[in-house]
C-alpha positions in Angstrom: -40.2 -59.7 227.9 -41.3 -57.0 225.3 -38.6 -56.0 222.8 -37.7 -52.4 220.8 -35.4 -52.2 218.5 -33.9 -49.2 218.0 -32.2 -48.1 214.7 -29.9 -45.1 214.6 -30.7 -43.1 211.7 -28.6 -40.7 209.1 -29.0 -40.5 205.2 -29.8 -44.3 204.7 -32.0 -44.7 202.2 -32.3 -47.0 200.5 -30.5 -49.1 202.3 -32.3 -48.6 205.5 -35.5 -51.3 203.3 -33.7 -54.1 203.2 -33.0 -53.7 207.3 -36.9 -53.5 207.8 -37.5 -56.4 205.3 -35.1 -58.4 207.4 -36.6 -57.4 210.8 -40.6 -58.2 209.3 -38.7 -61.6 208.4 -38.1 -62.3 211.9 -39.1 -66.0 213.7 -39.4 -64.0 217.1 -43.3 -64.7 218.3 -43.3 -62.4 220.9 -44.7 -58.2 220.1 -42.3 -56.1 219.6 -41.5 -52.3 218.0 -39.3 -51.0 215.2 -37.7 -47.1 216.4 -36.3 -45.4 213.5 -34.0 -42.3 215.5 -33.6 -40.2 212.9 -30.5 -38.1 213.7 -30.6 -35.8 210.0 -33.9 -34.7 210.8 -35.1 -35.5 207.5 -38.7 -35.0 206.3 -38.1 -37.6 203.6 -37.2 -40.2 205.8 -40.3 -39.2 207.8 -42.8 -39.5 205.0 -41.1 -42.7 204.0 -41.7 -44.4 207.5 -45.5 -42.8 207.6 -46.3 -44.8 204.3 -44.3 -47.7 204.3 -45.6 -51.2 204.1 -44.6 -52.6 206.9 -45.5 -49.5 209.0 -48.6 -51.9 211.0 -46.4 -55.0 211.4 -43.2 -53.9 213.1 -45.0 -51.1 215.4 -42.8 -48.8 213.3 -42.2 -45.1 214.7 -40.3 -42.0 214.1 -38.3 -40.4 216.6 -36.6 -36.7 215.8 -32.4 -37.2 217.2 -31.2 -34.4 214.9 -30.6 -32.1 218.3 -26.9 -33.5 218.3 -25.1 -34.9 215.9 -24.3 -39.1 216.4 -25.1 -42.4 216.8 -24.7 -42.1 220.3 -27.3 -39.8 221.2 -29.7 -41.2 218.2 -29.5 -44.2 220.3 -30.1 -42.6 223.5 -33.3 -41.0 222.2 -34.5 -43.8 220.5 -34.4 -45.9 223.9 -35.7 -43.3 226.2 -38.7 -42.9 223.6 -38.8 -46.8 223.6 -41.8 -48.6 225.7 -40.0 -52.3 225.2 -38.1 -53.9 228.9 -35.4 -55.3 226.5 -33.6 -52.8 223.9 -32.2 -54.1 220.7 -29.8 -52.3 218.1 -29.3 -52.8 215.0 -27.8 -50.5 211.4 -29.6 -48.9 208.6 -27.7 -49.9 205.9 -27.3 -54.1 207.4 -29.7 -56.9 208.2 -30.2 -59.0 210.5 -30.8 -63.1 209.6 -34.2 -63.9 211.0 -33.0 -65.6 214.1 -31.6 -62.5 215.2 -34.6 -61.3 217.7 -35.5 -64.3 219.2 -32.0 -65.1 220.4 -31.4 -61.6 221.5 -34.7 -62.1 224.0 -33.7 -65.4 224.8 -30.2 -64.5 225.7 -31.4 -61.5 227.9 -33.3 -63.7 230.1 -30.0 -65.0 231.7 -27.5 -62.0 230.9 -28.4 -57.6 231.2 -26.3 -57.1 227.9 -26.3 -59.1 224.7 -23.7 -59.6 222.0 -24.0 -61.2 218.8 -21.6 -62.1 215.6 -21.3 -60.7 212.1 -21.1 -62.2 208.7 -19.6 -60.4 205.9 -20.9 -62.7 202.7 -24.6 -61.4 202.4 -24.7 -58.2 201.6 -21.0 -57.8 200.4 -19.5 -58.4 197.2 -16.6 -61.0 196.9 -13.9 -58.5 196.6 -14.7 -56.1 199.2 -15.4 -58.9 201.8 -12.4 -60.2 201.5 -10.9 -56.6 202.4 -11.5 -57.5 206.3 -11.6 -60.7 208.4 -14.5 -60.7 211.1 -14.6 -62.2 214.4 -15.3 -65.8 215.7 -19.1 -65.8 215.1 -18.9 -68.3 218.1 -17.1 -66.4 220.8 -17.6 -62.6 222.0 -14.5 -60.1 221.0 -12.9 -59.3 223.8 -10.6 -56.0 222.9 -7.3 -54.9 224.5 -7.2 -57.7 226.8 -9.9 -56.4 229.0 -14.3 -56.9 229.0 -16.1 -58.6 226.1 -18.1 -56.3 223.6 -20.4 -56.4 220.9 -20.4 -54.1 218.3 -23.1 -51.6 218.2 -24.9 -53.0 214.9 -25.5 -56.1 217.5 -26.1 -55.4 220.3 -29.0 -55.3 223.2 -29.5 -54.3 226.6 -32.1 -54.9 229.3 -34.1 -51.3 229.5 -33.6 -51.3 233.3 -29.6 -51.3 232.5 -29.6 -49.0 230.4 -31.4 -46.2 232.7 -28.9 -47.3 235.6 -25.8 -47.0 233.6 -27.2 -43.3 232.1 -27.4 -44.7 228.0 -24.5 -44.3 225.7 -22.2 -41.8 226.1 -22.3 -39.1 223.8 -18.6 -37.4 224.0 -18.1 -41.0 221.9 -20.3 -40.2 219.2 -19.6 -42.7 216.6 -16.2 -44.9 217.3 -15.8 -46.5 220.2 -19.0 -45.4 221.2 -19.9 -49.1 221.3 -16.4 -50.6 223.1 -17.1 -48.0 226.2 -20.6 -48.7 226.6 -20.1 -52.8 226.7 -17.3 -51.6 229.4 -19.3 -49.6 231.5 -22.0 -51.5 231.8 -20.1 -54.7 232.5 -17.7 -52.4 235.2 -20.7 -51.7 236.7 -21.7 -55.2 238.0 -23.7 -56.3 235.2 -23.8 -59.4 233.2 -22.8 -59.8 229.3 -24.5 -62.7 227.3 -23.7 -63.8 223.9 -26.2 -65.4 221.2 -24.6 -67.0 218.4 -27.9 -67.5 216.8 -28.7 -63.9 216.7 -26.4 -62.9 213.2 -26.1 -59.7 211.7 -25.1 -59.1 207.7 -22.6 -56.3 207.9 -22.1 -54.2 205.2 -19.1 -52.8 204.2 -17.5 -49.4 202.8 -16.8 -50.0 199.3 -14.6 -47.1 198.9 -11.2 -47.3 199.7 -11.2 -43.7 201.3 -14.3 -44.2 203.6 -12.8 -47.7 204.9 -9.3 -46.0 205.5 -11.2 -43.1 207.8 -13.4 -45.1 209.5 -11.0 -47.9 210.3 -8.3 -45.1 211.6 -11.2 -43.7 213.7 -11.9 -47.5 215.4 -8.4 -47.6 216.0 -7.6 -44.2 217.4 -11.0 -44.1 219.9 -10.3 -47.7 220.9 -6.9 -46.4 222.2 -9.5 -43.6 224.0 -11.4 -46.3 225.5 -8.7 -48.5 226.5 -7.0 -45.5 228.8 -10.5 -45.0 230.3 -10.5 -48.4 231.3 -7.1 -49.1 232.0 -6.9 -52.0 229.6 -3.8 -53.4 229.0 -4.1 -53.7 225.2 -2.4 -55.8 222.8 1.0 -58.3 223.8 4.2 -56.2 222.8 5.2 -58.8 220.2 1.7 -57.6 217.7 3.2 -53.8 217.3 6.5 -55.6 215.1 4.4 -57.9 213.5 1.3 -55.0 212.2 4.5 -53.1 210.9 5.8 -56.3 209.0 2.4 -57.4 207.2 1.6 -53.4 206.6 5.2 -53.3 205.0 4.7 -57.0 203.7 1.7 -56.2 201.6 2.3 -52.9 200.4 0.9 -52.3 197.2 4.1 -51.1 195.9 5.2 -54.7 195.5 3.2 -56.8 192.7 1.4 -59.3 194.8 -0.5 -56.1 196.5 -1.9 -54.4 192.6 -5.2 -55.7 193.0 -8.5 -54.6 194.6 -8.5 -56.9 196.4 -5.2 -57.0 198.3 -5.3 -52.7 198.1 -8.5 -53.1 200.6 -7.1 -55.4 202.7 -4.2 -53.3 202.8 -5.8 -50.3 203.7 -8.2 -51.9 206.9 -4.4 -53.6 208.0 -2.7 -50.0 207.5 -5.2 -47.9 208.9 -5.8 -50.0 212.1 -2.1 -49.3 212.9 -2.1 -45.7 212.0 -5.1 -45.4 213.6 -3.8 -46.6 217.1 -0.6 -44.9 216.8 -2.4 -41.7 216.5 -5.3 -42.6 219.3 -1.8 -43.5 221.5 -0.6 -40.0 220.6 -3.8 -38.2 221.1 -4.6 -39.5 224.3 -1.3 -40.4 225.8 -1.4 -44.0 226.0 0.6 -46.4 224.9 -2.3 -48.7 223.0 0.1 -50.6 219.9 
């Protein structure tokens, strides 16, 4: 099975370096091709890819996604220009642990899409990992009661899949971009796989701002998704609970001054908020 893997693209550099050093790093002994999508349409980025070192060793290529703004369509592009039968995504600004292709491929040979966990440690410092807990790195999330998913930093589908189900859909196109394509392609008879072996390094926000708006987006878009789907979301007895801890861990008490405790605050806080608002905005009741 030939692989791509396709890396959405939008003001990443540096960053976007160490995610090639980790894919040249990879035990994988099959071919396979690295497709930068570059969504900002930036001639920097371009020059940077056409004279980069490891340009001959991971088949690297430039795609131009800056038509529409998002991940979702950088994606799309980035496949449909792809020649691999099995379709791998990964982040600009994470990397992947050098398992990570090979157990991808291995995965797809019994399952159409492919999950795998996240680890928080590498590329984050102390204090800001601590600001949110990841998942089981042994079992695929499953949100709102409903499908398992992977998160788009992770993620890989047979090529084949991909065309059938028509890509990722753009009117998502950042949040829950990931949770409705893992739905749909499952909803639509298809197998989901997960490789425990195939880790990605997340990397955080380190501003509390950026982590309050993205965390309310993932919360709000999730509640989009979930209506879509008609998953059932959470048990009624989490909604008191979120308010207790968000209340509980308020920095206004002492025990909530430092960084530390602030950040974990605000991913805790904004999760709720950002579900209450998604429940609004879409009129569904998703607590």
């Amino acid at each position: 099975m030939t692989a791509s893997v396709v890396i959405a693209y939008y003001r990443g550099l540096p960053d976007l370096d160490v995610q090639l050093d980790a894919l040249a790093a990879q035990d994988h002994t099959g071919d396979f091709e690295v497709i930068v999508s570059d969504n900002e349409g930036s001639a920097q980025l371009r020059r940077h890819l056409d004279t980069h070192p490891l340009k001959e060793r991971l088949n690297l290529r430039w795609v131009d996604s800056s038509d529409i703004a998002g991940t979702s369509h950088a994606r799309n592009v980035g496949t449909r220009g792809a020649r691999g039968d099995f379709i791998a995504y990964c982040d600009q600004d994470d990397a992947v642990h050098p398992t990570w292709l090979r157990a991808m491929v291995t995965a797809a040979c019994d399952a159409d899409l492919i999950g795998g966990p996240l680890e928080r440690d590498t590329l984050n410092d102390p204090v800001v990992a601590a600001w949110r807990a990841l998942p089981d790195p042994d079992e695929p999330v499953v949100l709102g009661r409903h499908l398992p998913m992977s998160f788009g930093c992770n993620l890989g589908v047979r090529r084949e899949v991909f065309d059938a189900v028509g890509g990722w859909d753009e009117d998502y196109p950042t949040a829950g971009s990931d949770v409705e394509f893992c739905w749909r392609v499952q909803t639509a008879g298809y197998s989901f796989g997960f490789a425990p072996e195939a880790m990605v390094a997340y990397r955080y926000r380190t501003g509390l701002r950026e982590s309050w708006n993205q965390v309310v987006d993932y919360g709000s878009e999730e509640a989009r998704v979930a209506k879509q789907y008609g998953a059932p979301g959470r048990e009624w007895w989490w909604f008191p609970i979120h308010v207790g801890v968000v209340l509980a861990t308020c920095p206004v008490w002492p025990w909530g001054w430092s960084r530390r405790r602030r950040g974990a605050w605000v991913w805790v806080t904004g999760n709720l908020v950002g579900r209450i608002k998604g429940s609004l905005k879409y009129r569904v009741v998703y607590l």
